[in-house]
C-alpha positions in Angstrom: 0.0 0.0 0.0 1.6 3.3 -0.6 0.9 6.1 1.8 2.2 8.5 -0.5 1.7 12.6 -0.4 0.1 13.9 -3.7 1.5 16.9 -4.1 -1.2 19.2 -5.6 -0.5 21.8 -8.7 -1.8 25.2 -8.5 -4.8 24.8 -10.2 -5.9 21.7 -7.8 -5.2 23.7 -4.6 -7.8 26.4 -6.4 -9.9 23.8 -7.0 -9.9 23.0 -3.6 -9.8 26.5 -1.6 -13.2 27.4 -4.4 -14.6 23.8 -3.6 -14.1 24.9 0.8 -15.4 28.3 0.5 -19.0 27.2 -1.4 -19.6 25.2 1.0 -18.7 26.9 3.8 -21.1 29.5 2.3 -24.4 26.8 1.8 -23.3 24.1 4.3 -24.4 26.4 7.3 -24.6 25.1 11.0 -28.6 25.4 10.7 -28.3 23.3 7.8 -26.4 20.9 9.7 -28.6 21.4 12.9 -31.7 20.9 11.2 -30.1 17.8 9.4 -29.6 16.5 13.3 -33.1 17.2 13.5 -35.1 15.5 10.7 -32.5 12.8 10.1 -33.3 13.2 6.5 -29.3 13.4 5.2 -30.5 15.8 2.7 -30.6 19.4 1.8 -32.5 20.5 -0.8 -31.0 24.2 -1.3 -27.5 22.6 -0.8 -28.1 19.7 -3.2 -29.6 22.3 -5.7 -26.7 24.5 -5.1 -24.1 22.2 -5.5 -26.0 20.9 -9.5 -26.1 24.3 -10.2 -22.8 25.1 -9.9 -21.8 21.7 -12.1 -20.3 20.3 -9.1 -23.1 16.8 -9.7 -22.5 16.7 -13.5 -18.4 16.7 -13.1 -19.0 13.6 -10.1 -21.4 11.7 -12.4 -18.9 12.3 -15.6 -15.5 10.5 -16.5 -12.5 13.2 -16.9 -12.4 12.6 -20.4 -16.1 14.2 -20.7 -15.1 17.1 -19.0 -16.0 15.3 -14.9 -13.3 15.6 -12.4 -9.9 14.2 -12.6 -8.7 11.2 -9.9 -7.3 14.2 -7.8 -9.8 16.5 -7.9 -12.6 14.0 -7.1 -10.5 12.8 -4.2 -11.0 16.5 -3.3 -14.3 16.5 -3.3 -15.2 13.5 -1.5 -13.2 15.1 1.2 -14.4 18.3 1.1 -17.5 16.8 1.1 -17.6 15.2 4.5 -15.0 17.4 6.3 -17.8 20.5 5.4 -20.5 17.7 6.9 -22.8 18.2 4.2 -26.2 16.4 4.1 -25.0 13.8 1.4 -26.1 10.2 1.0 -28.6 10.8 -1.2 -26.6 12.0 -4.0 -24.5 8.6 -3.9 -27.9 6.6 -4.1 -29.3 8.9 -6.9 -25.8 8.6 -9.2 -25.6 4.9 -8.7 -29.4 4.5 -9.9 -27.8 7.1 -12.8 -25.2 5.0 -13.6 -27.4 2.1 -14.0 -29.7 3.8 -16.1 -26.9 5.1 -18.3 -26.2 1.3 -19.1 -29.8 -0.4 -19.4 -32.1 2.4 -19.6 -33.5 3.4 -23.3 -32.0 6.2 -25.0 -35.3 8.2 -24.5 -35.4 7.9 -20.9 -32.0 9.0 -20.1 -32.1 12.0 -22.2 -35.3 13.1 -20.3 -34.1 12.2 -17.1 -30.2 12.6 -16.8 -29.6 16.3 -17.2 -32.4 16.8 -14.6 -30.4 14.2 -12.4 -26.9 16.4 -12.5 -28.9 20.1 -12.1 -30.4 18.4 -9.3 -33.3 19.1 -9.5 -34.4 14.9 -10.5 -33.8 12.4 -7.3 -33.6 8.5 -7.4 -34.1 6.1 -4.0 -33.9 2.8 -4.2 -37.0 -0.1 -3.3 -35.0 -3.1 -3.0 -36.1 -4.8 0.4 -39.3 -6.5 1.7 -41.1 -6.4 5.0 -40.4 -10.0 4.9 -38.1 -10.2 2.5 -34.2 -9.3 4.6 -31.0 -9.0 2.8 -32.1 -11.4 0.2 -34.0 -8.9 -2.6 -33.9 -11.7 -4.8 -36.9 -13.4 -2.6 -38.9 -10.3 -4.2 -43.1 -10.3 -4.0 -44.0 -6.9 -5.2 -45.8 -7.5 -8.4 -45.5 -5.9 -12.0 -48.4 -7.7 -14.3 -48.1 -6.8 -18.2 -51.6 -5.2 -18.8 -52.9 -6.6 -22.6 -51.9 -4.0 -24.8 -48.1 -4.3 -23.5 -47.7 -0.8 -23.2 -47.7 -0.3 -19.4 -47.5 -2.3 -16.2 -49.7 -2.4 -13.0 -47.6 -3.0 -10.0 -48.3 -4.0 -5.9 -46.6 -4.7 -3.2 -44.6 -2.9 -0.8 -41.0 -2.1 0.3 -38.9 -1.0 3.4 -36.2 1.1 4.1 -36.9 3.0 1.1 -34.3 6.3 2.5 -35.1 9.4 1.1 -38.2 8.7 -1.0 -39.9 12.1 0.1 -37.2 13.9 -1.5 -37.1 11.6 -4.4 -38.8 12.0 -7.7 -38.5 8.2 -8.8 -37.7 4.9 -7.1 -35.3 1.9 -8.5 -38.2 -0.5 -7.4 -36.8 -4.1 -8.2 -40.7 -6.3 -9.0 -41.2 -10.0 -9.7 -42.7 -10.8 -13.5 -42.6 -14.4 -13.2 -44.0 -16.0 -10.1 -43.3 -19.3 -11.4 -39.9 -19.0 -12.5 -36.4 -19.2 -10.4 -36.4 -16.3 -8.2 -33.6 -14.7 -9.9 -34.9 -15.2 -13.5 -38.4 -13.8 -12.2 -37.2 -10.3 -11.7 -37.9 -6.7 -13.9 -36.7 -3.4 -12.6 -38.4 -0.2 -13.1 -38.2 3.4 -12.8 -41.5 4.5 -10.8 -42.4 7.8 -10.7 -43.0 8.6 -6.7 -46.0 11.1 -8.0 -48.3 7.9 -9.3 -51.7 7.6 -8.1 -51.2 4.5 -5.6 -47.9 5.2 -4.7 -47.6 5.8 -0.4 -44.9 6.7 1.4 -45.3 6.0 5.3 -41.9 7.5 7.6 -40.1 5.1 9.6 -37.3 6.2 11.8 -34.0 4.3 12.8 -32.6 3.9 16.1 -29.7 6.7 15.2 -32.7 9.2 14.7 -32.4 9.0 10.8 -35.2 8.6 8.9 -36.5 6.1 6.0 -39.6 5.2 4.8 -42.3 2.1 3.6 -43.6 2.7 0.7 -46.8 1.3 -0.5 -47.5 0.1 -4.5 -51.5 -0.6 -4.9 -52.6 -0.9 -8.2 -49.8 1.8 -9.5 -49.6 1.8 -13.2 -46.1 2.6 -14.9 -45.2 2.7 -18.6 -43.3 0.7 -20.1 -41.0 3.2 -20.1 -40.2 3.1 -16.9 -38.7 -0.4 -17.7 -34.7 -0.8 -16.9 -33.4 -3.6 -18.5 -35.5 -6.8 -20.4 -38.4 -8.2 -18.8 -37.1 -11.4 -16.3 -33.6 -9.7 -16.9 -33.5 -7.3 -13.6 -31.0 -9.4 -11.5 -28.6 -8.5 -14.6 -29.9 -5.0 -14.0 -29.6 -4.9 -10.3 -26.3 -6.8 -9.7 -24.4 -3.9 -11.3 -25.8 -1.4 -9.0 -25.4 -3.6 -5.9 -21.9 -4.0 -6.8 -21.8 -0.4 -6.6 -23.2 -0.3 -3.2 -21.7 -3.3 -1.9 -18.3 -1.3 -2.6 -17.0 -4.4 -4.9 -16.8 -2.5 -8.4 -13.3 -2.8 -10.3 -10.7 0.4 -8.7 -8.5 2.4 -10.9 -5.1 2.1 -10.9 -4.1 5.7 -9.5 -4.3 4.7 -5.5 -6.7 8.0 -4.9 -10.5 6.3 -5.2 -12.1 6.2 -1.8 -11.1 2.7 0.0 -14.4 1.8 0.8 -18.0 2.6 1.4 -19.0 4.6 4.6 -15.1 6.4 4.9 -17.6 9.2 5.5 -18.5 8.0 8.6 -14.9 7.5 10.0 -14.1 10.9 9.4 -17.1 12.2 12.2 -15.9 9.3 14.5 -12.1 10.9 13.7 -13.2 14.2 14.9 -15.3 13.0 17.3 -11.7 11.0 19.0 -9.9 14.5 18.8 -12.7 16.0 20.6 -12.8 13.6 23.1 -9.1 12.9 23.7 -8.7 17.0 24.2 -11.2 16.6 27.5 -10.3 13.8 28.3 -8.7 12.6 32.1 -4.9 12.1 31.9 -4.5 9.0 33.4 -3.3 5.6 31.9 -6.2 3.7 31.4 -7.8 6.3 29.1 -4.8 7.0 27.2 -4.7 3.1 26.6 -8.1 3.3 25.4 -7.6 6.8 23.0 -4.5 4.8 21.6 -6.5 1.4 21.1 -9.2 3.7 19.8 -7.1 5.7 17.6 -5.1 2.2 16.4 -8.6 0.6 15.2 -9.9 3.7 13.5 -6.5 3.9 11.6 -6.6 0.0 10.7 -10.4 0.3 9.5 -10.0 3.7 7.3 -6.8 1.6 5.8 -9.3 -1.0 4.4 -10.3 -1.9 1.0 -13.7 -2.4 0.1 -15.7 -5.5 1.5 -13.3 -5.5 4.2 -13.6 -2.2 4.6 -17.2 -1.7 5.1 -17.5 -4.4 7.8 -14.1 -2.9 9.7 -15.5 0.7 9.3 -19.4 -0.4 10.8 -17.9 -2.7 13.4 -15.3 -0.1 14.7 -17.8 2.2 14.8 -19.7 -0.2 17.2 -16.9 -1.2 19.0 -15.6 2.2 19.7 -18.3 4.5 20.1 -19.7 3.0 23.7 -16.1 3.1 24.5 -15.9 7.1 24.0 -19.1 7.8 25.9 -18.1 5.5 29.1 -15.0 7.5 28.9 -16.6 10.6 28.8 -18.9 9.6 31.2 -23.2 10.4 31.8 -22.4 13.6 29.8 -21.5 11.6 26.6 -25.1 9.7 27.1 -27.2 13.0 26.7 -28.7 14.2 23.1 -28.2 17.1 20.7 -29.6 20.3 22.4 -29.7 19.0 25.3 -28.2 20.4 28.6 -25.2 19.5 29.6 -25.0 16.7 26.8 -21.1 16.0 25.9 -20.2 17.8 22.4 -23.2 19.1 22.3 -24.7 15.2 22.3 -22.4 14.4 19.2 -20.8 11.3 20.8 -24.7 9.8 21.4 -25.2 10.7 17.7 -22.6 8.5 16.5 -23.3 5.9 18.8 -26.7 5.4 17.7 -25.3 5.9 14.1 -22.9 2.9 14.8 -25.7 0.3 14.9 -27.5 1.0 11.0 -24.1 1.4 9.8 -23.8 -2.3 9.9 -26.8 -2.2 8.3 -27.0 -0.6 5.3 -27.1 -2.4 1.8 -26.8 -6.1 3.7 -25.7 -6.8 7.1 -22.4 -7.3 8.4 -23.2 -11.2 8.4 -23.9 -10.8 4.7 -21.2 -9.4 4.0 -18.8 -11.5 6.3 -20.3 -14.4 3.6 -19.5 -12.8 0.6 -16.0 -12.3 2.1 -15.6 -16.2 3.2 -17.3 -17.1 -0.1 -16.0 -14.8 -3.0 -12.5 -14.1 -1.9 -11.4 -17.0 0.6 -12.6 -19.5 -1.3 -15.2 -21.2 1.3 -18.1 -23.2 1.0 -21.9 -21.8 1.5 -23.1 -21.3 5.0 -25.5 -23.9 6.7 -27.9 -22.6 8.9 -29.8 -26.2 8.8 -30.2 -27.1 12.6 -27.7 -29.6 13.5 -28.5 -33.2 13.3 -29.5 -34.9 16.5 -27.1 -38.2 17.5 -29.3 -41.3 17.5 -30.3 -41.9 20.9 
């Protein structure tokens, strides 16, 4: 691994000191309290800002089509969380983008795609069921071909769809073919949010952020909407859950972000500084800062897969550590009196326990790691056999 400086040119350190003013200007601290507040991870005047100024479109686009280079997007992402800016929801809508860009028709990514880098166009993503887990293959939300082929009438429902209020469409992944294998039974679409029978119910996490369920009765789409060939989606979908799962193919230049969720690491990184600086000064707590401090280091220096899983489980591991150091204080919410850091260490130790969470479950991901990379057979969760009496 090579921990070397990049030394930046001129016009990069522009870049940069531009990039840290603007949002310094629209990244204000009620944009970040009320962002504490809802739970949303979203700004809409910041989001819109940040399109209108081309910042989306050079993200979204490859250097040689006039997006960032490998420096300057390492900038950004950054910048990015360093300024925290309400943000997951543009990683969400340029990974639905990207999708769309390679299975979408030609019609519906020219109406939809410069919308997506002004801003002013959203995407969210229905994957999971109610009953359905970390397996969206086992999908039950319906999409029948009405006679005249020319549109669909969907039902079902689907959980943890973040963001959808703020969203113009969802990536809803629907079974076509209840008879087939469930991963040759599968058709995404693009559903516009604003379609009579579409509902969206809030749901709120344990860290305070907040999701939604979103109902599908009787919602009729055109055909469109359709990503991909009918029966085809898990072709469609594995490229985007490649994408969130953090396991796409990385350049060759050393500056792409490590791994999913490095965001999060840098507001557990500030959160250590914080706490070290008020810290007692004895040797059991500087033990703890340093084993603290050694983790966090260990976990940002991790690739992908084994990234994500070291990132949420340090965050687990770590954060009750910080408040028991920091004692009652540390246990005590955001604007409330007294509350440590103005209750940021309670923030991030509710945030720890979704961030295992998100896009599949540490154990999911723990199996892809045994299965894909060391080579190991499928898990059995069959009970074990009982020994003849």
């Amino acid at each position: 691994m090579d921990f070397s400086h990049v030394h930046l040119s001129d016009e990069d350190r522009t870049f940069r000191d531009e990039l840290r003013n603007f949002l310094r200007t629209i990244v204000t601290d009620e944009v970040i309290r009320r962002d504490r507040e809802t739970g949303e991870n979203f700004d809409e005047g910041v989001h819109l800002a940040l399109g209108a100024r081309g910042y989306l479109a050079a993200d979204f686009k490859p250097e040689s089509e006039g997006g960032f280079s490998a420096v300057r997007r390492r900038i950004w992402e950054l910048e990015i969380g360093r300024a925290h800016t309400p943000w997951f929801h543009w990683p969400t809508t340029m990974m639905v983008a990207r999708t769309l860009a390679q299975f979408a028709s030609r019609e519906l990514l020219d109406d939809l795609l410069p919308q997506v880098l002004s801003g002013q166009v959203r995407l969210c993503l229905g994957y999971t069921e109610p009953e359905g887990g970390s397996d969206v293959a086992t999908c039950k939300t319906r999409a029948v071909r009405e006679a005249d082929g020319s549109s669909w009438v969907i039902n079902g429902s689907k959980m943890f769809t973040s963001n959808a209020h703020n969203a113009q469409y969802v990536f809803l992944i629907t079974n076509t073919d209840p008879d087939a294998p469930k991963h040759q039974s599968l058709t995404m679409f693009l559903v516009p949010l604003d379609s009579p029978g579409v509902e969206i119910q809030p749901l709120r996490t344990v860290d305070g952020d907040r999701t939604n369920i979103t109902y599908y009765s009787d919602v009729r789409v055109e055909d469109r909407y359709r990503v991909g060939e009918v029966n085809g989606g898990w072709t469609v979908l594995r490229e985007a859950l490649n994408a969130e799962h953090g396991t796409i193919e990385r350049d060759d230049q050393g500056l792409q972000k490590l791994a999913t969720m490095t965001e999060h690491m840098l507001l557990l990184a500030e959160a250590l500084d914080r706490a070290a600086a008020v810290a007692g000064d004895d040797d059991a707590v500087r033990y703890r800062l340093g084993r603290a401090v050694a983790r966090m280091e260990a976990a940002m220096s991790s690739p992908e897969m084994f990234g994500r899983v070291a990132i949420a489980q340090t965050m687990r591991d770590i954060t009750p550590d910080l408040m028991d150091i920091l004692g009652a204080a540390a246990a005590l919410p955001v604007d409330t009196d007294g509350a440590a850091d103005d209750g940021g260490f309670e923030y991030l130790f509710r945030l720890a326990v979704p961030t295992g969470i998100y896009g599949g479950t540490l154990e999911v991901f723990r199996n892809m790691i045994a299965q894909h990379v060391l080579g190991l057979g499928r898990p059995n969760y069959s009970p074990p056999a009982k020994r003849p009496a």
